[in-house]
N, C-alpha and C positions, 0 to 999 in steps of 0.2 A: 198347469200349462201357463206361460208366459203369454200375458197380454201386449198386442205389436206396439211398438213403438210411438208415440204420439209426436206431432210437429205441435212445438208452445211458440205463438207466436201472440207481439202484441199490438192492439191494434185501440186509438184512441185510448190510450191507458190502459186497457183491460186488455189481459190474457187470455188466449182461444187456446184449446189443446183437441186438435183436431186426429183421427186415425189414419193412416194413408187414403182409405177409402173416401172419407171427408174428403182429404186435400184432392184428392183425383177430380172430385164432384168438382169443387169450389176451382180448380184451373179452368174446368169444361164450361163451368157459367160465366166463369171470367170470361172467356175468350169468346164465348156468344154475345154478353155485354159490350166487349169492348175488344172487335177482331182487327185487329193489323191491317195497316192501309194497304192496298192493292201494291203489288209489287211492279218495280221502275224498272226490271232489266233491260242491261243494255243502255242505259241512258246517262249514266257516270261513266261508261267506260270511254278508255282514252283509250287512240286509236291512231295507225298513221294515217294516210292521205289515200293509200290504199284501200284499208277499214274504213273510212269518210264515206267514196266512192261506194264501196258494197254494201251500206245501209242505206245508202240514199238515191243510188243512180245517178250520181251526179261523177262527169268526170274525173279522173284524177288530176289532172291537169290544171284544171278549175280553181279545186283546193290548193294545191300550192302558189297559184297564181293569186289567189286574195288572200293569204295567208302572207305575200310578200307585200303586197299593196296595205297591208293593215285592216283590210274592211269585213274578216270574219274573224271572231276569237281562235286564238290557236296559244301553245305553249310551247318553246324552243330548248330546245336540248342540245345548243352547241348549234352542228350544223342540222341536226334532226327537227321534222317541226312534228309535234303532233296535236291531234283533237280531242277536247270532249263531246261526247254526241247532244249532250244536253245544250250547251252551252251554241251549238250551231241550231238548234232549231228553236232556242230562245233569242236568237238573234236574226231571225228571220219571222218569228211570230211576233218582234218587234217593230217588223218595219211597217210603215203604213202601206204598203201595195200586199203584202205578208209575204215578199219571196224577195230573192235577190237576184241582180240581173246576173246572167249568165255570159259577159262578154267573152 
């Protein structure tokens, strides 16, 4: 009978020749040692003024309006303006009152 496969991997100069059962082990510790930062969804997406509005409750109207004024980050595509949702609520966790005025 064929013995499985071994993963030879080297680590600090020295070679480890682990079984899959091994490697299975050593992902499972890894990943309890060192788990993946909590997930951002939603917070890199770009969005039009429309998507702005239905994550925040803030008008749409709103957003195109300080989007033309310059006083929230936006990015333009011609005549299309869009959002990062990250980037609107680091710009208001910037302000010193923490909100923006809604005129």
């Amino acid at each position: 009978m064929a013995s499985p496969p071994l993963l030879v991997i080297d680590v600090a100069g020295e070679r480890l020749a682990l079984t899959p059962e091994m490697r299975e082990e050593a992902l499972r510790l890894a990943r309890l040692a060192f788990p993946p930062p909590p997930p951002t969804e939603g917070t890199d997406t770009i969005v039009d003024a429309e998507g702005a509005a239905a994550a925040t409750g803030v008008p749409v109207s709103w957003f195109l309006e300080q989007a033309r004024r310059g006083a929230i980050p936006h990015l333009r595509f011609g005549k299309y303006v869009r959002f990062r949702l990250a980037e609107l609520v680091a710009a208001v966790e910037r302000r010193p009152s923490g909100n923006v005025d809604l005129e």
